[in-house]
Every structure is written in C-alpha cells, then in structure tokens.
N, C-alpha and C positions, 0 to 999 in steps of 0.2 A: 504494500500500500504506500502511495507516496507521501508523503510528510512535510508541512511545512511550518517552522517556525516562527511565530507574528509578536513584532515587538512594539511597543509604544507605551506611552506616558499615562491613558485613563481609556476606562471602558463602561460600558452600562452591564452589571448594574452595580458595580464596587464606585467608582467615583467619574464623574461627569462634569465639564464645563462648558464643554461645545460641542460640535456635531460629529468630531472624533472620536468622543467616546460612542455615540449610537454605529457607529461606523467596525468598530475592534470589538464592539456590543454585539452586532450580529453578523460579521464576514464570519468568524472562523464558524460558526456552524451551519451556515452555508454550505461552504468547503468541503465540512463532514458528509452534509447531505449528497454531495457530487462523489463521494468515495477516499475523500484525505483525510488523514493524521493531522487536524489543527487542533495547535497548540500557543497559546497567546498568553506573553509574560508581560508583567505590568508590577509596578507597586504593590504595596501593598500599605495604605495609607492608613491616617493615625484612627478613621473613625470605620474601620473594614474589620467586621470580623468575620468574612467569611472564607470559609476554606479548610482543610484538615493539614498536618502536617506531615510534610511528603517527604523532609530531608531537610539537613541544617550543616550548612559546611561554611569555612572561612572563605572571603572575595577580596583581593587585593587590585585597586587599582592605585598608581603611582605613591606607592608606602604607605596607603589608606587600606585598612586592614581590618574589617570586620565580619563574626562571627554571623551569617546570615539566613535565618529559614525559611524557606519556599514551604506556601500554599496550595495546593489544587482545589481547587472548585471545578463543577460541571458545569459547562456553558448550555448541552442542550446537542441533541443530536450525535452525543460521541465526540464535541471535541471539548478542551477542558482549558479554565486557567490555570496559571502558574503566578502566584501574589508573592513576590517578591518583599520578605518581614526583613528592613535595617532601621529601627527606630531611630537611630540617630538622625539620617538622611528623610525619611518619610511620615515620621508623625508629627505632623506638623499644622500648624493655625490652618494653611492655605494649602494645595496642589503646586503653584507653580512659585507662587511669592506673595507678599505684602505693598499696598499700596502703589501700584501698577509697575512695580518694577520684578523682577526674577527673582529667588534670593541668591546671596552673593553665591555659593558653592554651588549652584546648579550642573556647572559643565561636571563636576564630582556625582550629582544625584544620578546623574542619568548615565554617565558613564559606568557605575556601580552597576546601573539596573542593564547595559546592556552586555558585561561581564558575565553578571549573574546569569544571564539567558544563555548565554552562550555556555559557560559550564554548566549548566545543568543538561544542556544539549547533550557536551561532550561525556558525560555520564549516564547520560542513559542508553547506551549500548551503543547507537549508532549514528551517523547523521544525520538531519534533517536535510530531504530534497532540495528546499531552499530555506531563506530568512527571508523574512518579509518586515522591513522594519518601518515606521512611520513619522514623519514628521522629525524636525531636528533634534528631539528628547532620543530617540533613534540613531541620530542620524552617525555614530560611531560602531556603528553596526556593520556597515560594509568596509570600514574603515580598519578595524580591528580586525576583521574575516583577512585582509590581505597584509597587514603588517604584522600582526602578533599572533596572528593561528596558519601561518602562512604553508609549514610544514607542522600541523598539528597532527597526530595518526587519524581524530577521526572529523575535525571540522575543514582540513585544509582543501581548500578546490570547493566550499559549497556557495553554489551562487546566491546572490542577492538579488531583490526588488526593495524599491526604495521609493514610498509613496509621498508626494508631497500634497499635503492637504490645504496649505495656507500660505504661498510664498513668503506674506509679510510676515511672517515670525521665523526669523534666519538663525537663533541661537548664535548670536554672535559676545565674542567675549575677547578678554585681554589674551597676547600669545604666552605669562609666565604659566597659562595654565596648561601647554604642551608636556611640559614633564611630570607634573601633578595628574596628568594623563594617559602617561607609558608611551609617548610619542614623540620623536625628537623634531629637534628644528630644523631639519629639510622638510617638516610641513609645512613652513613660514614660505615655501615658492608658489608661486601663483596660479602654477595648474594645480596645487596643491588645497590646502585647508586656508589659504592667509586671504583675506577681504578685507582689503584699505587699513592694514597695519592692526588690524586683529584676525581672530581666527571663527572662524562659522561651520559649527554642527551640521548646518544643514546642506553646506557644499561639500563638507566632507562624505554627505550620504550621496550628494549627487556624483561626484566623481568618482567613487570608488566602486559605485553599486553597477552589478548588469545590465539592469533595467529599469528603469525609472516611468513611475507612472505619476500622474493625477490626477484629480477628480472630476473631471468629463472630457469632451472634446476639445471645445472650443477652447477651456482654460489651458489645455496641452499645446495651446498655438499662442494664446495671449500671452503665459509669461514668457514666451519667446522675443516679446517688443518689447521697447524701452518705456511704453505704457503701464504694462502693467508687471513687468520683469523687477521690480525692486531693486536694479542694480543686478540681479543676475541673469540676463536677460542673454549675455554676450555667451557665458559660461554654458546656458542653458543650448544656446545653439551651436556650439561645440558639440553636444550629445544628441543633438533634435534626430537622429535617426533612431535612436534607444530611448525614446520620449512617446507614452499610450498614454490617450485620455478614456479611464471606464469612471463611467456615472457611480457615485456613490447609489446604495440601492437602498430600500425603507423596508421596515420591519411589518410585513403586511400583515403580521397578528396582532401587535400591537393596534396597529392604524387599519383600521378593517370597521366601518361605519355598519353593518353589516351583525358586530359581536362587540360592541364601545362600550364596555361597562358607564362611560362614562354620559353617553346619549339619554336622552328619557324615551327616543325610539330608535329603534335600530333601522336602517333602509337599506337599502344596493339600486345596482342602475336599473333595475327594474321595477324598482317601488320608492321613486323621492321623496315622497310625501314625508318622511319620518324628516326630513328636514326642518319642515315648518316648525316643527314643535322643539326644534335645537334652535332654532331662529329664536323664538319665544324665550324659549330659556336664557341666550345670550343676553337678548336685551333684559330680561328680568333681572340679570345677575349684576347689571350694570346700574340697575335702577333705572333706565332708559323707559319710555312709554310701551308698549305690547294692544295698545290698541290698532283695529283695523289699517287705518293708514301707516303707519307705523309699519308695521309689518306688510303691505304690500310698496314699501321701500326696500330700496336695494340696502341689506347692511354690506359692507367694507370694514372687510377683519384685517389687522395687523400685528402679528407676533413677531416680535424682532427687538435686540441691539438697539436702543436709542442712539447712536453714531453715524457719522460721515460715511464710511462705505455701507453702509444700509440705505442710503438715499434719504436721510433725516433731512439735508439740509434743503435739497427740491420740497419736501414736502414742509418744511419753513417758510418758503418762498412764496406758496400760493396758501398757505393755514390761513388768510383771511377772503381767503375766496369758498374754502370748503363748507362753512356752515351754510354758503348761500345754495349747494347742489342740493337738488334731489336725492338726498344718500343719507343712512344713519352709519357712524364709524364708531367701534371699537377697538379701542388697543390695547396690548398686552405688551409689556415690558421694561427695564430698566436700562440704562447708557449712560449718557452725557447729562449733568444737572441742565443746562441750554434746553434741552430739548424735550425732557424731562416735565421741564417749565411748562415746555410751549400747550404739551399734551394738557396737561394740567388746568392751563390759564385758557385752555378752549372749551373744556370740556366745565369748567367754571360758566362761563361764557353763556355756553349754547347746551344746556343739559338734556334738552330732549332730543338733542342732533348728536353728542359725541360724548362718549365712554372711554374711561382710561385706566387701568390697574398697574399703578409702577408696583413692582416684581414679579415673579411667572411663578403659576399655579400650572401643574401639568393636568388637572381634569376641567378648566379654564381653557387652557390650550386645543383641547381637544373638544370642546364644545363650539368654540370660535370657528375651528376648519369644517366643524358640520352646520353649524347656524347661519356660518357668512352668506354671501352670496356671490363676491367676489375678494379677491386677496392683495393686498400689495406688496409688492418688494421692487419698488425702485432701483436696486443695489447700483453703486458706484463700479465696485466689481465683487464677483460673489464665485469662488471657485467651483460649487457645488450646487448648493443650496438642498437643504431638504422640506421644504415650508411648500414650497411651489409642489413637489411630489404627493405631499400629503393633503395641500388642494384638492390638484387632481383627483383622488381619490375616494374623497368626501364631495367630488358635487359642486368644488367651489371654483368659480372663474379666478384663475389667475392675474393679475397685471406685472408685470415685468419689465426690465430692461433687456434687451439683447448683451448679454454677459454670461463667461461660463457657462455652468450649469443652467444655469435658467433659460439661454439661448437654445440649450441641446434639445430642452424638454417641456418649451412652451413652443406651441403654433399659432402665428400670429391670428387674429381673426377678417378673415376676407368672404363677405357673401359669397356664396356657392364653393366655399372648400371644405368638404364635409371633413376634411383632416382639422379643422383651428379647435385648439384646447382653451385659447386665453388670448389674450394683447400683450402686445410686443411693442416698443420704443425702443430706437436708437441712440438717438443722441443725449448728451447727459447735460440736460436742459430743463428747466422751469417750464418752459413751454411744450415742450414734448410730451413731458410729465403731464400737464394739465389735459393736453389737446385729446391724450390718449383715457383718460381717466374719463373725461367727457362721452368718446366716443366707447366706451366700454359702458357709460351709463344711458346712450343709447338705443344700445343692443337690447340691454336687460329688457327695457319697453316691447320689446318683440318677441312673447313669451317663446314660440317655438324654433328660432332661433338661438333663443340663449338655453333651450332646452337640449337643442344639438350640440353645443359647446359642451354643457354638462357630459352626455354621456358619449359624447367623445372622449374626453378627461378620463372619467373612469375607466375605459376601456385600454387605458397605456398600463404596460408590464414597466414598473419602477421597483419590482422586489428585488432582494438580494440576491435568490438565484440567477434571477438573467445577469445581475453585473458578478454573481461569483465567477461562473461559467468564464466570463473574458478574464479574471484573474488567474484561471487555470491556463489560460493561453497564453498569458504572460509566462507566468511562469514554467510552463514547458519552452517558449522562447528562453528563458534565461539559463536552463538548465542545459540545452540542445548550445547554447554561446559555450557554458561552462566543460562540453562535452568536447568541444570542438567541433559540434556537427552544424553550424552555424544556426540562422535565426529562422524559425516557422514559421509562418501566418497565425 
C-alpha cells in the first residue's frame, strides 16, 4: 500500500485558525478512502488532549534536545494523527504567536515538529512513498529530506510535495538561526534559503521539494507575477514547470444542507424550500424583521476576515450606498477595528436592513450559507477560498472576484448559460464591486432564473475526493521524478 506522510502546523479537529487546518482536517482521509497509508503529524498543542500514547523518544534539533511523545489519534477512514507532545515549544497562550507577530523561536517550533515527523517515519519500519509537507511551518521538510537524511538507510531518496497554501506568510526570519537549525551557511546563497538578507521556510520548501502544489489553478499562475508573487514571484518561475494548482476540497458531511444539525430544515437541490425557514432563522438571530417583505428580500451573507485582502475596503467604499438597495445583509466576523467599526456603525444605523456579529459562531456560520440568498467575497486575492464552495452547496449565489480559487469555481452569470453558479468581477474597483452586486440583485427578481443559478451550484463536485484523487497524481508524479522515471500526467 502506498504511504504518504502529511506535515503541517494545525488540523481540524485538535487546533484551527484558518482554512488549513479544515484542509490537513480532511485530505488524509481522503487519501485513505482512494487506498493510502495517510499519516498527518502536527503539534500537539497546550489545550489537545486527544490521542493515546504511541512512543516517547529524545529530538534534537541544533543542540535543542528534548525528550518528546507522539500521539495517535484516528482521523477516520484508516488514516490516523500523529500529535507531536514538546510542552516547552507547544503549550502555549497562542498557535503561532502573540499580538500579531510569531513568537521569537518559531523557526525552532516547527523545525522540532518537522524532525519529529521525520523520525518517527524513520522508525516505523519503513519509508513513506512520499512527505507531503504544508505551508512554511513545513517548509524544512524537503529541506532536511536532502541535506541531513540525505544517505539515511530508510528516508534517503523519499520524494517531497510541498503545498503552499498562502504565499503571504513566507516564515521569514534572521540567518543566526541556520545553525540553531543543523544547517550551514551555504544556505545564505540565493538559489538557496536566503531572501533579502534573511532566510524563509517557505523557499526552503519550494526549492528543495519535487513538486510543488497550491490551492487551485488560477492561484498556480498568479503567484507567478509580480502581483501577487510576494516577492517570490521570480523564484516561483524558476520551478513553474513542477508548479499544480488542485482546489482545496470541502468536507461534504460536514456541509451537506441535506443532514445540518444545525438547519431547522434540512433541503437538497431537489426540495429548497427548507431554505426559507434558514432564511427566517438568520434574520431572527440577528434581531433583523422576519416579516413578509422582509423575507421576500434578497438577504446577503458574509462570513469573512474583516481585512484588506477580503475586499473590506471596496465594501467601505460604497457602505453608504448599501442600506439604500433592495437587500437585507448579514455579517459574520472579526478583522481590522476600521472595519469592525464600519459593520457596527451600519448596522447601528439601519437595523432593519443590516446584521453584524463581531466573532464566529460555527452553527451561525452554517445557518448564514443556508438562509442567505446570495454571498460575498470580494477578495483582493484569495488563494482558495472555501466560503464560495460551501455556497454552492447550500443554494447560495455567490459574488466574487475573479481570483484564485474563486475564479476556478465560480461561473460568471450570463443569460442563457445554463453553466453560471454566481457573479464574477474583475477589476479591483469600487465600481465593479457595486455594478456587479446591483446586477446580481437583479437577477434575484427573476425567480427562475436565479432558481437555475441555484441548482447549478449544487450540482458542482467540491469534495475532497475529487481534489484527493489529483493529489495522488501528484504524487505519483513526484515519486516517478524521484525514480528517475521522469514526470506522468
């Protein structure tokens, strides 16, 4: 059976901060379901107690020496965690840091955590087909596999994949931390780990690894510009021939409107009607009206990041044009104080037009993608996105920008394309934004119409298996590189 080892920094359901963890949450048992050996090593953080105790050996990175026990826990389908117990490095206030910076030893935490994975690999009899490491908490993973397991008996020669999920977080840091890392300073050259007189995690995984993925199509081409490359734009097109974009994929037991613990009715594309009464409920929750007119408005759900690459600031722009549409809007979520504000001082404003809840409630969330009617995400750029999939899914029109994920997995809306899921925008403009929001709340008036957009929508495969399935191809690519038998569709 083939075997693949999955590395990264949080997973659902031990610890979560973003759409990474829902990501290392359901890939490996995916995997399992297609016939692999996944095995996904992660922390094991201060407030996790789950897992039985599988093994306890010493890990040494750069004269950091601690006596460390691995967890397993079952993921589901045959493949398992591996929670990685170092209290010193992991139990801690925060996941990554305090008050928006890292804490100082990070390139130590994570370099620990990808040690550990690695022997634990090397002891349990044999090697893994490949590593699959993710993001730059990872990204010493394919780095390690070619300089210090180089002639190991059982890890040396195993290929990498190397997923990057979020260009703008490069794990960059000072270079005194090369030997605090068992790495010398010929990584300071520039095909190397060095980036403008420090060093980055996350070029380390690019450069070293087989194959490099992430998270749709479009964004496998965008961080290739100076748009939206972060500065690794150049490096990125050095490797552009060993560069797949696979859609991250949704947990369609979870999100299945169909069996929503969280619904007061459950519906599928063949019975909507259970919407209304999530419709109803949104606004009830909000304190919003629930009479007649009321609800034969369109509501506009937004769950998101109050920040810039969310499209906050477009939706800034026109915030005093919105109470005057035809729309009732609810939001969901926390960001930037600014904008924070703004939700606040509207929904102040205009109480029976706009709904706001700074923080997330996940049966909140899940109520909003069945009740809305349509969804926003503006994003600035959005490598992924899972919010737009989980639309889909529940019934709800999208709006979007053409970015990333959202570009791969929305179809714009054009009369007579029985393909449109949702609206689509290009340019990143206040005006695009509006013109398009307008013309999406014209549609709605056209009930069947916007009844075809619907079950368009639900009709798209966004599960994990269809994007597992391309990570086995990948990875038979990386393996057939590491074989020498070169690269396979």
């Amino acid at each position: 059976m083939p075997s693949v080892l999955i590395i990264g920094s949080e997973a659902v359901p031990f610890a979560k901060t973003g759409g990474l963890a829902d990501v290392l949450g359901a890939l490996p048992s995916a995997l399992a379901r297609l016939g692999w050996d996944a095995t996904l090593v992660m922390p094991r953080y201060r407030d996790v107690d789950a897992g039985a105790l599988a093994a306890r050996f010493p890990v040494s990175v750069g004269g950091y020496t601690r006596d460390v026990g691995f967890y397993e826990a079952p993921l589901g389908d045959g493949a398992r965690a591996i929670l990685v117990d170092c209290p010193d490095l992991y139990h801690r206030e925060a996941i990554y840091g305090v008050a928006g910076a890292d804490y100082p030893d990070s390139p130590r935490r994570f370099a620990v955590l990808v040690r550990a994975a690695l022997e634990w690999a090397a002891r349990g009899g044999g090697a893994p087909s490949v590593v699959h490491a993710h993001d730059w908490q990872a990204g010493l993973a394919p780095v390690y596999l070619k300089k210090l397991y180089a002639s190991h008996p059982t890890l040396a020669g195993v290929p990498t994949v190397f997923t990057i999920h979020n260009l703008a977080y490069q794990g960059l840091f000072e270079t005194d931390w090369l030997p605090r890392l068992d790495l010398g300073w010929d990584e300071l050259g520039i095909d190397r780990l060095e980036f403008w007189n420090r060093i980055s995690l996350l070029k380390g995984g690019i450069v070293d690894s087989s194959v490099i993925t992430t998270v749709s199509r479009t964004y496998a081409k965008e961080i290739q510009t100076p748009e939206f490359g972060f500065g690794f734009d150049g490096i990125l097109r050095q490797r552009s021939a060993d560069i797949a974009g696979i859609l991250n994929g949704i947990d369609t037991r979870t999100w299945n409107p169909a069996a929503d613990a969280y619904l007061p009715v459950p519906f599928d594309v063949q019975h909507l009607e259970g919407k209304a009464a999530a419709k109803r409920a949104v606004l009830a929750q909000y304190g919003l009206p629930t009479d007649a007119a009321t609800l034969a408005r369109p509501l506009v759900g937004m769950i998101s990041r109050m920040v810039v690459q969310k499209g906050l600031d477009l939706i800034e722009a026109v915030s005093d044009q919105l109470p005057a549409l035809d729309a009732t809007f609810v939001i969901l979520g926390t960001g930037n104080a600014r904008y924070q504000d703004m939700w606040v001082g509207l929904a102040a404003q205009h109480p029976d037009r706009i709904g706001v809840n700074v923080g997330f409630d996940e049966g909140l969330a899940h109520l909003i993608e069945a009740g809305a009617d349509m969804f926003l995400m503006p994003s600035k750029f959005e490598p992924c996105g899972l919010n737009q999939m989980y639309s889909l899914r529940y019934g709800t029109v999208p709006l979007v920008r053409a970015v990333g994920g959202l570009a791969d997995t929305v179809r714009d809306y054009s009369p007579g394309d029985a393909a449109s899921t949702g609206f689509v925008f290009t340019d990143y403009t206040a005006d695009a934004f509006r013109a398009t929001l307008r013309r999406a709340l014209d549609v709605f008036r056209v009930p069947d119409r916007w009844r075809a957009l619907q079950v368009e929508g639900m009709r798209q495969d966004n599960s994990w298996d269809h994007s597992a399935r391309e990570y086995v191809t990948i990875y038979g690519r990386a393996i057939d590189r590491a074989s020498g038998l070169g690269a396979r569709g």
